[in-house]
C-alpha positions in Angstrom: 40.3 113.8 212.4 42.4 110.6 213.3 45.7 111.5 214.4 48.6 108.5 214.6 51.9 109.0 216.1 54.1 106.4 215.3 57.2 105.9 217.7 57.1 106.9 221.2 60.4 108.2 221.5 60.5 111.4 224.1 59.8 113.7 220.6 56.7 111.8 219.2 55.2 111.4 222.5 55.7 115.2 223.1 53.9 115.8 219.8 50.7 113.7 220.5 50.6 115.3 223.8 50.6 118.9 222.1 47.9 117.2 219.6 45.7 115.3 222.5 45.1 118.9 223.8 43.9 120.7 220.9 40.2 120.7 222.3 38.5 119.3 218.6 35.4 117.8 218.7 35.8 114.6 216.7 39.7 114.3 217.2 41.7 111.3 218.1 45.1 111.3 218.8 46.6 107.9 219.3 50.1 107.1 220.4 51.7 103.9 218.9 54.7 102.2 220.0 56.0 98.8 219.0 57.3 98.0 222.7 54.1 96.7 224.2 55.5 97.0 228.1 56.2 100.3 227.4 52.9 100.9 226.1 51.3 99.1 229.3 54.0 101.2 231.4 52.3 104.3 230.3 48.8 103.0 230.4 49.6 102.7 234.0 51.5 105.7 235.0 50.4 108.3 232.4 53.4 109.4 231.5 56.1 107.9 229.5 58.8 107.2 232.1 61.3 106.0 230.1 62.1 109.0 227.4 60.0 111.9 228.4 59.6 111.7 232.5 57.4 113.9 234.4 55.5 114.8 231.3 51.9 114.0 232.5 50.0 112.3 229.0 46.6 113.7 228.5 43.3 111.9 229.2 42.3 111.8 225.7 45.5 110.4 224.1 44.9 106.5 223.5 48.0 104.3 223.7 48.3 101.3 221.0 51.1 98.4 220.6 48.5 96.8 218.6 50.0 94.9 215.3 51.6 97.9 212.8 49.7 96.4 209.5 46.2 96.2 211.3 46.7 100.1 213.0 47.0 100.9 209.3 44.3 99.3 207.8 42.0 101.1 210.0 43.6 104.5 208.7 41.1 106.7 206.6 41.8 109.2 203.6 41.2 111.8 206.3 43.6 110.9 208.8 47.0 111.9 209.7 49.8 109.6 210.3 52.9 111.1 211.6 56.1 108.8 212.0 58.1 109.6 214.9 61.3 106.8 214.2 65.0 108.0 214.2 66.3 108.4 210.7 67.7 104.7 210.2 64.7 103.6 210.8 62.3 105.7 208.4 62.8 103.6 205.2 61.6 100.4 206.9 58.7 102.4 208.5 57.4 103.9 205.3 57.5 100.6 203.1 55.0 99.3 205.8 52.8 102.4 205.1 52.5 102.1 201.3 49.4 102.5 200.0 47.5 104.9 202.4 45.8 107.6 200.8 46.1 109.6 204.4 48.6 112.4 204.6 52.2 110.9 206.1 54.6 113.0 207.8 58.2 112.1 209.3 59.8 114.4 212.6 63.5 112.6 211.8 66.1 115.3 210.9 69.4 113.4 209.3 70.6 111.7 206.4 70.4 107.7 206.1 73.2 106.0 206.5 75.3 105.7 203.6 75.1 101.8 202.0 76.5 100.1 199.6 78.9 103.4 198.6 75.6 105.0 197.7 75.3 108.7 199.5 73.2 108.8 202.6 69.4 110.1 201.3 67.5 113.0 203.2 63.6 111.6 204.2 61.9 112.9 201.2 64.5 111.0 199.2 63.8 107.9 201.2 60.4 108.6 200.8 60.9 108.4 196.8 62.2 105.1 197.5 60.2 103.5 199.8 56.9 104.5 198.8 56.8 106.6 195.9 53.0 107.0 196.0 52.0 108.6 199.5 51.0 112.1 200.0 54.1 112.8 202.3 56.1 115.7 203.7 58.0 116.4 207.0 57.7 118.7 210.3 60.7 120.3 211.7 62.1 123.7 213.2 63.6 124.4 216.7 61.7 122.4 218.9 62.8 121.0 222.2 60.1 117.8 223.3 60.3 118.7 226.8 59.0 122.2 225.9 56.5 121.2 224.0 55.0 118.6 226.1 55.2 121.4 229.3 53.0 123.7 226.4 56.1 126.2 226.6 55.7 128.2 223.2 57.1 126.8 220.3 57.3 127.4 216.5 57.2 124.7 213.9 57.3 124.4 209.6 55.3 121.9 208.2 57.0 121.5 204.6 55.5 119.4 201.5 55.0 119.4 198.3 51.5 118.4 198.5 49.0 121.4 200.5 46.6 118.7 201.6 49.5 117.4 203.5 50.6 121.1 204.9 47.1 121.5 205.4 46.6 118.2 207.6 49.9 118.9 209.7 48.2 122.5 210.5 45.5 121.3 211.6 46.6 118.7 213.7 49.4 120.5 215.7 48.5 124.3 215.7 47.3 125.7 219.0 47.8 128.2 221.7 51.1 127.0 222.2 51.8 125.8 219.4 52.5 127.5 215.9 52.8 125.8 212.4 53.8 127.6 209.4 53.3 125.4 205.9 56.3 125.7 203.6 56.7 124.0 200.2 60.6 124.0 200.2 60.8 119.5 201.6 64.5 120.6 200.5 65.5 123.7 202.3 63.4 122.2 205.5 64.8 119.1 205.6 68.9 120.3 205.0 68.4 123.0 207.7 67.2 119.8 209.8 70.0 117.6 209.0 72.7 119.6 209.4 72.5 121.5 212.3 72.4 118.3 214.4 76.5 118.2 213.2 77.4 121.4 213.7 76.0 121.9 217.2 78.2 119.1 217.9 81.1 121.4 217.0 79.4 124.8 219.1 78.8 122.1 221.8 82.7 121.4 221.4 83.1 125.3 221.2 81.5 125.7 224.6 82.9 123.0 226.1 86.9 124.3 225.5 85.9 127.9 226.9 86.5 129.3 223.7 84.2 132.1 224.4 80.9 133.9 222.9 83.3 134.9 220.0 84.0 132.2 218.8 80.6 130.5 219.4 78.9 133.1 217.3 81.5 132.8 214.2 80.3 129.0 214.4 76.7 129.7 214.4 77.2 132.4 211.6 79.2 130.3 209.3 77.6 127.0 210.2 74.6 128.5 208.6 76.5 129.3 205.4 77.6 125.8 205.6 73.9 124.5 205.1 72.7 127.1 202.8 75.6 126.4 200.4 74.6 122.5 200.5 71.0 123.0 200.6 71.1 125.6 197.1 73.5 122.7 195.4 70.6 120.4 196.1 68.2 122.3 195.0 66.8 124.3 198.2 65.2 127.9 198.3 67.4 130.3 200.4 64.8 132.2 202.0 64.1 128.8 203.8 67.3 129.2 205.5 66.7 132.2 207.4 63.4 130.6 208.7 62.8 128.6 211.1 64.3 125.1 210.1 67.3 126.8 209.0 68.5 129.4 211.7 66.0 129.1 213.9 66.7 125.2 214.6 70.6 125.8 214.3 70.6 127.9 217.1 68.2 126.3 219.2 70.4 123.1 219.2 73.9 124.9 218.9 73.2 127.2 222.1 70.2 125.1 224.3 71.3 123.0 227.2 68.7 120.8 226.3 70.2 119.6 222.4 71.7 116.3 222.7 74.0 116.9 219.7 75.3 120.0 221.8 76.2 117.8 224.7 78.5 115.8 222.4 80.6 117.9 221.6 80.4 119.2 225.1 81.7 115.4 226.4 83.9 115.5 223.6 85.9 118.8 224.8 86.0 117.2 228.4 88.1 114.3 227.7 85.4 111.5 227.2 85.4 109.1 224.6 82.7 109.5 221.3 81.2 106.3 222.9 81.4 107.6 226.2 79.5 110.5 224.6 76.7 108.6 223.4 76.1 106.3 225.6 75.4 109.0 228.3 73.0 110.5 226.2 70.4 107.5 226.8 68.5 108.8 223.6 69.9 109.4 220.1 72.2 112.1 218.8 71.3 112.4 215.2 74.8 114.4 214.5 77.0 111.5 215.2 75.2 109.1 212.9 74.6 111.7 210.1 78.1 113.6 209.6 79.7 111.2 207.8 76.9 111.3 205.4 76.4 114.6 205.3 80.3 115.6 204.2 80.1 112.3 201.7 76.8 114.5 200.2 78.8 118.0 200.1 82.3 116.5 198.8 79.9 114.4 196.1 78.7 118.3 194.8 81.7 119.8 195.5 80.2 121.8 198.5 82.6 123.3 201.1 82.0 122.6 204.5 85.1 122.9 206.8 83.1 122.6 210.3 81.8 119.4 209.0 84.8 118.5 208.3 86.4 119.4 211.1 83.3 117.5 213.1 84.1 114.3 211.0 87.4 114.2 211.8 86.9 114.5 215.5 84.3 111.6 215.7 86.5 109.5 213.7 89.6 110.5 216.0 91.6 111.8 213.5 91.9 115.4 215.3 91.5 116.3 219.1 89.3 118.6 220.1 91.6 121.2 220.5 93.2 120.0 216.8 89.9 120.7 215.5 89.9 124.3 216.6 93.0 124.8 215.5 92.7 123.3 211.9 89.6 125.7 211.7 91.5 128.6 212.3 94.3 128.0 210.5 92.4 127.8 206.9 93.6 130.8 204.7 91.6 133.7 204.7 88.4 134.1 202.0 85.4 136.5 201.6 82.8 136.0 203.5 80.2 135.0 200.8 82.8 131.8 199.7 
């Protein structure tokens, strides 16, 4: 089994790191980045400096800036090609993939950008799109890269509507650290994904204010009622919610030091701008990109989502952090199921 990692951001080179030491007779990983000095960079060092530092690469994983178009041609039915871009830059990466009878997956969690006044699509809707005919799906769940790459323990859901596909992302990424569970529900997987990002921005915001365990657990809690009400309006199982794309990543990335979305909000509650924010981040913060889109979606189905909201409103500097909180809190009272 061929296994291609496109995009060698700190999450996609943590990936084919997890995959290059899966001991398979027969299996190639390769790692494949358009940057060709940071390609040669690792080559040299063995690591990849730049986004995942002090995360030593494997001796078996092969490094490629070759051409994109000739990588591809090379690709066989049996392969696995696994595109590791942010979200804005999935749709470009899939119409260059058209026509491969190998499994694709995507590791982006967001919403495209809005264009046009057309609502922002999830990735399986880009997918549609793009390239209508691949075998595709989409790995998530609470997964920190520099865990991974260290072989801390880690669960992940490989979800598609195609088993050869769930099948392929098993097989490539399962091992002794690492644990893949294949779900059918690209819908419920890939909301949970999306969403989360935005409101760990508001539990980073949460923390960040001092508002206490309280009120960080009343954000987790209802943040999650947040994305099942969107993902069941678009069409989502909600048994996927409780798994682990849906709670399981919303509390890794609302509570871990380590989410970048958290650390917005976090900046946010300390006084610094929203660019401030994200150029400290050095990587990108899904959440900030995505919100917008995200509410758009909801307010489009006539889905509730006050954190979101709240969240949007922040970024665009219509509230202050400590407006936000207070506009939360001052909503009139409902059941808890609304």
């Amino acid at each position: 089994m061929n296994i291609i990692v496109l995009g060698a951001g700190a999450w996609g080179t943590a990936l084919a790191i997890s995959a290059a030491r899966v001991p398979l007779v027969g299996r190639t990983v390769t790692l494949w980045a358009r940057d060709a000095a940071l390609v040669a960079d690792m080559a040299a060092q063995r690591e990849n400096a730049r986004y995942l530092p002090a995360q030593a690469l494997p001796p078996t994983l092969q490094l490629s800036a070759q051409p994109l178009d000739s990588l591809v041609a090379a690709v066989h039915a049996n392969d696995l090609v696994v595109v590791a871009t942010p979200m804005a830059a999935l749709r470009g990466m899939l119409n260059q993939l058209q026509g491969l009878s190998a499994p694709v997956a995507w590791l982006c969690k967001g919403f495209e950008s809005s264009v046009q006044g057309a609502y922002g699509l999830l990735g399986h809707e880009v997918q549609v799109q793009a390239a209508p005919q691949l075998q595709a799906g989409v790995l998530s769940g609470p997964s920190f890269a520099q865990e991974v790459a260290a072989g801390q323990p880690t669960a992940l859901v490989a979800a598609s509507a195609h088993a050869n596909v769930r099948e392929a992302l098993v097989a490539a990424f399962h091992g002794n650290s690492l644990r893949v569970y294949a779900n059918d529900d690209v819908i419920g997987v890939e909301v949970g994904g999306a969403v989360k990002n935005v409101l760990a921005i508001a539990t980073g915001l949460c923390d960040g204010l001092q508002l206490g365990l309280n009120a960080r657990a009343a954000l987790v809690t209802r943040g999650l009622a947040e994305i099942t009400r969107l993902g069941l309006a678009l069409g989502a199982k909600p048994e996927t919610f409780m798994g682990l794309s849906g709670l399981g990543d919303l509390v890794l990335t609302a509570t871990g030091d380590l989410s970048r979305n958290r650390k917005v909000g976090l900046a946010l509650a300390q006084g610094q701008t929203l660019a401030q924010a994200v150029q400290a981040l050095g990587h990108v913060a899904e959440g900030v990109y995505s919100a917008r889109t995200v509410l758009q979606r909801a307010q489009h189905l006539g889905v509730s989502m006050p954190i979101t909201q709240g969240v949007v409103d922040l970024l665009d500097g219509r509230l202050s952090p400590v407006q936000a909180v207070t506009t939360l809190m001052g909503r009139e009272p409902t059941v808890e199921g609304a």
